[in-house]
C-alpha positions as CSV (number, residue, x, y, z in Angstrom):
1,X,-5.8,11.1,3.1
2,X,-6.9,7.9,1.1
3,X,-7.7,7.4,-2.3
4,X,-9.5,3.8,-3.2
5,X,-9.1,3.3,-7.0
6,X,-12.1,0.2,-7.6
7,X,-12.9,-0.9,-11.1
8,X,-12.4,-4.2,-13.1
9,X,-8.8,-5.1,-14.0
10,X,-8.3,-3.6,-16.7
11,X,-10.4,-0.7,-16.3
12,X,-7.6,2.1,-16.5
13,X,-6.6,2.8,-12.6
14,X,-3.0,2.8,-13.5
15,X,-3.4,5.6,-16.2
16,X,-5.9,7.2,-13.6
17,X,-3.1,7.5,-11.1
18,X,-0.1,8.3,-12.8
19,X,-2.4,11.4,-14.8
20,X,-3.7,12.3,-10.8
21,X,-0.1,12.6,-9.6
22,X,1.3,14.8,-12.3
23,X,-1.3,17.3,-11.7
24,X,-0.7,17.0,-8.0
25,X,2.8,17.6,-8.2
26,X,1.8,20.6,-10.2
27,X,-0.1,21.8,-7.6
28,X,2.4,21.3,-5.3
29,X,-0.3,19.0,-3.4
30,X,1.2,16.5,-1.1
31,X,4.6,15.1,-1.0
32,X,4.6,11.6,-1.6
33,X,1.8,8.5,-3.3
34,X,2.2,5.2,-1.7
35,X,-0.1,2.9,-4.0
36,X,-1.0,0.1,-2.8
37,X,-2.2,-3.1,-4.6
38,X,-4.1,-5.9,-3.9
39,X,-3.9,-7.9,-6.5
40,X,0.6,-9.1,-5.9
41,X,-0.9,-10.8,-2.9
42,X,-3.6,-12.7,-4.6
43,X,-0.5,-13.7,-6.9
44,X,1.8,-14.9,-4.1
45,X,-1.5,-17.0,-3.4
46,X,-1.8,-18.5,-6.5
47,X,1.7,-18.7,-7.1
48,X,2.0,-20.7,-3.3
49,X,-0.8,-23.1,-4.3
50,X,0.7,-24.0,-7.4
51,X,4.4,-24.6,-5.8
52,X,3.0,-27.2,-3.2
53,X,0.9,-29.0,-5.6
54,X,-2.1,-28.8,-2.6
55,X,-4.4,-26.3,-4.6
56,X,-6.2,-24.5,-1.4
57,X,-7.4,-21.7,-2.2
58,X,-7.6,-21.6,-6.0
59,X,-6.8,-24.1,-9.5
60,X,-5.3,-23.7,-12.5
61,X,-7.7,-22.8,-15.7
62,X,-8.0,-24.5,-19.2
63,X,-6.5,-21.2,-20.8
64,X,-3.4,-21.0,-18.5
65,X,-5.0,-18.5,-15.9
66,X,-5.9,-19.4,-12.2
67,X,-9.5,-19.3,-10.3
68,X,-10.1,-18.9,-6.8
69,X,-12.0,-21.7,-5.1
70,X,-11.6,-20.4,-1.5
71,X,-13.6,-16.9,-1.3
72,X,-12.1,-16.6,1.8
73,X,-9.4,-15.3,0.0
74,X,-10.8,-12.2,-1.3
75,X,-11.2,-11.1,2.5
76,X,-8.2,-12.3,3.7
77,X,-5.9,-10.4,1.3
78,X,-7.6,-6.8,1.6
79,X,-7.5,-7.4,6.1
80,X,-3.7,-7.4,5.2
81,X,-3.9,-4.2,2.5
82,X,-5.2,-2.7,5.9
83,X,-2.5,-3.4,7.7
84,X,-0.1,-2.1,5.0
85,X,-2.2,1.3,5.3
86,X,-2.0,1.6,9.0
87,X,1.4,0.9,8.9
88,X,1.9,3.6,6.2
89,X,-0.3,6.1,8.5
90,X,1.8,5.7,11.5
91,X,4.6,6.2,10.0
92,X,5.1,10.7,10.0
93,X,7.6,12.9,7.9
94,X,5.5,13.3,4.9
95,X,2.3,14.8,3.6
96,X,1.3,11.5,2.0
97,X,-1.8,10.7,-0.1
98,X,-2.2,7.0,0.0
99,X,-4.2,5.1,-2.8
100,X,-5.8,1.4,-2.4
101,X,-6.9,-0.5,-5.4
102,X,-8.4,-3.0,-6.0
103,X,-11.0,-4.9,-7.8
104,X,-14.5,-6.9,-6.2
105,X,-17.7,-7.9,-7.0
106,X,-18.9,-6.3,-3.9
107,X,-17.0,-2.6,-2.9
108,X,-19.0,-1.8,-0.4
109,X,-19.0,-5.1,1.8
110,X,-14.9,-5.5,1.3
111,X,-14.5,-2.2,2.1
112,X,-16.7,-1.5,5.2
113,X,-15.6,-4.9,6.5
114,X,-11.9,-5.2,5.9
115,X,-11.1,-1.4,6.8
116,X,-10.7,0.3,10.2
117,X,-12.4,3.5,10.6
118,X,-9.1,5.7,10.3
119,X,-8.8,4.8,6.9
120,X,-12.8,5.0,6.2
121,X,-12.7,8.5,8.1
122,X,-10.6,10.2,5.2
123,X,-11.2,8.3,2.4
124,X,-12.3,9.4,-0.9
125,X,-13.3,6.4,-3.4
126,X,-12.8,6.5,-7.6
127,X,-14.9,3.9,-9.7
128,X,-13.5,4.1,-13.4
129,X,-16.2,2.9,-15.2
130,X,-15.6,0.8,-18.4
131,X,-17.7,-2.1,-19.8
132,X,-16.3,-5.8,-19.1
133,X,-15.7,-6.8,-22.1
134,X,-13.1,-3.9,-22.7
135,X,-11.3,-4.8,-20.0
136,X,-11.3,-8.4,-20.7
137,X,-9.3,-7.6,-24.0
138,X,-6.9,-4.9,-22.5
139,X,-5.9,-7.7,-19.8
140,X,-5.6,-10.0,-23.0
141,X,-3.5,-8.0,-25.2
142,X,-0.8,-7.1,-21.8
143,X,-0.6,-10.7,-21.5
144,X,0.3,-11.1,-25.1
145,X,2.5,-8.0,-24.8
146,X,4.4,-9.2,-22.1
147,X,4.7,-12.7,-23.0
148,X,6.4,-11.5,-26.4
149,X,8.9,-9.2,-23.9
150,X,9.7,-12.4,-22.7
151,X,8.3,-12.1,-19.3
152,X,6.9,-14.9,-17.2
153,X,3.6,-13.6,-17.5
154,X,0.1,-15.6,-16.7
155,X,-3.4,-14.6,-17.3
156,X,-6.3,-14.5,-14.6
157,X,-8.5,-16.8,-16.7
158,X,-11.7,-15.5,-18.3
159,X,-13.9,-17.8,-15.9
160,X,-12.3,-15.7,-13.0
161,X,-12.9,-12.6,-14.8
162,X,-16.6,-13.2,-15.7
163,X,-17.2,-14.9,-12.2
164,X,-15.5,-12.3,-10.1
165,X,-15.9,-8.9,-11.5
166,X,-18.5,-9.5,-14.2
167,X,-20.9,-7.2,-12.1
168,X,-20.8,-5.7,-9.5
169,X,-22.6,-2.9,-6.8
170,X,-21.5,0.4,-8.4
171,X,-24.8,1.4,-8.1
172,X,-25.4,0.9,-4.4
173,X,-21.5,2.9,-3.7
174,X,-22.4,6.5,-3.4
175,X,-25.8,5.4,-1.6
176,X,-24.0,3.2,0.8
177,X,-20.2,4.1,1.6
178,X,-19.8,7.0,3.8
179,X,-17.4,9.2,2.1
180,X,-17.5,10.9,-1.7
181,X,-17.4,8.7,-4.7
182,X,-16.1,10.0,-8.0
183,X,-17.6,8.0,-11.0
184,X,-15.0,8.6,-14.0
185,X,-16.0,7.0,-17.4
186,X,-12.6,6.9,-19.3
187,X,-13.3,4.6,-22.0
188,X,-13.0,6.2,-25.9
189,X,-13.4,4.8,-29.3
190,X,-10.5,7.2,-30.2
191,X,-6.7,5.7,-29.4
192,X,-5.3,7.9,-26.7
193,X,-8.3,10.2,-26.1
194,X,-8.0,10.8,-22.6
195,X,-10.2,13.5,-22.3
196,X,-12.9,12.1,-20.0
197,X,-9.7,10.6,-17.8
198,X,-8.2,13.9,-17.2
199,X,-11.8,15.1,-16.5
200,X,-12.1,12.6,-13.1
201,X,-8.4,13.6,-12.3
202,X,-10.1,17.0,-12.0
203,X,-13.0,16.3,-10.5
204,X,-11.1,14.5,-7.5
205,X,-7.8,17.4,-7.5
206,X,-11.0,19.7,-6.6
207,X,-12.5,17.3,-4.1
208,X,-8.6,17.3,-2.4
209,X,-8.3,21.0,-2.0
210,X,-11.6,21.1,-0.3
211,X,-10.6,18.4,1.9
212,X,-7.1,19.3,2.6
């Protein structure tokens, strides 16, 4: 089965998946989680741009970040997430639930065209939604976080941000992608409230029993 975590970086899909798998291994549900990522692809791109000098596909920004230029790219990278899935599915042994993330302007075109039917066939889709500007300053303050740690850490400049995932067709997804789509609304004035988290982790553990 296939799990696609979508929302703007930032948007809390990591916290979404590690809460998912602890009450899936307390179900006994499934025996292993392969997560796949789009976005250390996009990196190698930018970070293969910037060590040939040639700028391709995207440029450096005024506040240290990088911005595509090619929107090629976008397309490119999630045709080779498919690949890494099929791979994955092939392979036999385990009773694996397999997550995709990743984060576009347009779900529903990136998904329909870059993924085979095998994976569309059994796939279940969760949107965490959680205004822009939230996520803008959670991607702000783990840059700052790391860079203090000491790690080699650049930003994905605001420009990308706003241009890329500023909106996108949430609205169209359960209307026009033909499998369920869980809407999960995690965001909470209160520091560590993740109440309305664990309630989409529920919502999508029911979905999987059903399903399974």
């Amino acid at each position: 089965m296939i799990v696609f975590l979508l929302g703007i970086p930032g948007c809390g899909k990591s916290a979404f998946y590690r809460r998912l798998i602890s009450r899936l291994e307390e179900e006994e549900m499934f025996t292993s989680f392969p997560r796949i990522d789009d976005f250390p692809k996009l990196w190698n791109i930018f970070m293969e741009d910037e060590k040939s000098g040639e700028w391709k596909r995207c440029r450096r920004t005024e506040d240290g970040g990088y911005k595509v230029t090619d929107d090629k790219v976008w397309d490119d990278i999630l045709e080779k997430v498919n690949e890494d899935v099929l791979k994955l599915k092939k392979s036999s042994g385990e009773d694996r639930l397999i997550f995709i993330e990743f984060s576009r302007p347009d779900y529903v075109h990136s998904i329909l065209k870059n993924f085979s039917e095998s994976i569309i066939s059994e796939a279940i889709a969760v949107y965490l939604d959680v205004p822009f500007e939230i996520c803008w300053q959670r991607n702000v303050r783990r840059h700052e976080q790391a860079i203090k740690e000491g790690s080699d850490d650049h930003l994905v400049s605001r420009e990308e941000m706003e241009k890329t995932y500023g909106s996108d067709d949430k609205k169209d997804l359960k209307e026009q992608l033909p499998f369920p789509v869980i809407f999960v609304y995690p965001d909470s004035p209160i520091p560590d409230d993740f109440t309305k988290l664990d309630e989409g982790v529920e919502k999508l553990v029911e979905l999987l029993k059903r399903k399974k």
